[in-house]
Steps between C-alpha positions, in 0.01 A plus 500: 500500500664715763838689590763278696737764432622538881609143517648415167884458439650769300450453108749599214337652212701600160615909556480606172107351488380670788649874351350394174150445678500796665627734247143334323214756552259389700261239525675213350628143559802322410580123525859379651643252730599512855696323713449383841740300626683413241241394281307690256100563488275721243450838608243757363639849568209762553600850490236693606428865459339567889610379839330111605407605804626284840135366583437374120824376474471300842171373335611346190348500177317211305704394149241483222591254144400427237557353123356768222490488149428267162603193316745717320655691812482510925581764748554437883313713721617582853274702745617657843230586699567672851183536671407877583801666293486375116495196230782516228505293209733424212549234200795338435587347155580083591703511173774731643817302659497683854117465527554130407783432745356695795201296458622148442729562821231664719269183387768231485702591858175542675508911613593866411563848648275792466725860527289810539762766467387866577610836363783533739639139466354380814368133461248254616524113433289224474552140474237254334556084586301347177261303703224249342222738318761752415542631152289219335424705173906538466528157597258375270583731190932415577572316168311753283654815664860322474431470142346841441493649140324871618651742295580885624174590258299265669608614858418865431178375382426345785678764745230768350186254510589416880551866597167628296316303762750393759331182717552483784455898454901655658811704393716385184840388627695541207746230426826642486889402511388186276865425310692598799755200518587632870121392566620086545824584652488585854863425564645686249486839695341410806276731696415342861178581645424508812212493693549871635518589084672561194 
């Protein structure tokens, strides 16, 4: 996956989202939407707590997933791996509403954003196409995350296994901002975005 940031149109993002992610310490991640003209794609926010340099940035990064968990409960692990700088990793809990509509929209309308947002509110975008390959293990696991029962026990459980012994080995991005109704609504208090910035 790489940066098209230069040549992309200029995306709206929900105001009061963005201040809430950044006033997060951190590492962390949020989910949202964004809109690009006119219509509206999932967007994982990363606020991250040192500068992605220009080189790494122009690189890319590979997106890591995967289904964890038991009969009785499931996680979603997402991996963001920029070769040369750092791996972060979270867990998100399928049985929350945002988590469930950010995924069924990023799976069902066939792409999402990725927003790396540094300490001074400067951002870098990239765009993901779902292609054929792409996000099987979401794919294949859709019903049962849709229908998830994982309680806030069993995702601390799991949170604390995972980050005991972390694989692939990275930094925790804490999932933050995760009942923020301003999340879904981009055009509710619409911040544009540019491809010079926030």
């Amino acid at each position: 996956m790489t940066s098209n940031a230069a040549a992309l149109p200029t995306l709206v993002l929900n105001r009061p989202f963005v201040a809430e992610v950044l006033a997060e310490a951190a590492p962390c991640i949020a989910l949202g939407m964004i809109t690009e003209r006119g219509q509206d794609f999932a967007c994982f926010a990363l606020h991250l707590d040192i500068p992605l340099p220009p080189d790494i940035a122009a690189a890319g990064f590979d997106l890591g997933h995967s289904v964890l968990g038991t009969d009785a409960c499931e996680a979603i692990q997402f991996s963001f791996a920029f070769a040369g700088f750092a791996t972060y990793n979270t867990l998100l809990n399928p049985s929350h509403l945002n988590v469930q509509i950010v995924v069924e929209h990023m799976l069902t309308h066939g792409g999402y954003f990725i927003l790396i947002i540094g300490q001074g509110g400067q951002a870098t975008v990239f765009r993901a196409d779902l292609g054929p390959g792409t996000l099987e293990g979401l794919k294949a696991n859709q019903e049962r995350l849709l229908g998830s029962t994982t309680t806030a026990a069993h995702d601390g459980a799991m949170v604390a296994q995972f980050r005991a012994q972390p694989s692939p080995p990275g930094q925790w991005l804490e999932w933050v901002c995760r009942d923020s109704p301003a999340a879904l609504c981009p055009s509710a208090d619409p911040l544009k975005l540019s491809p010079s910035g926030l």
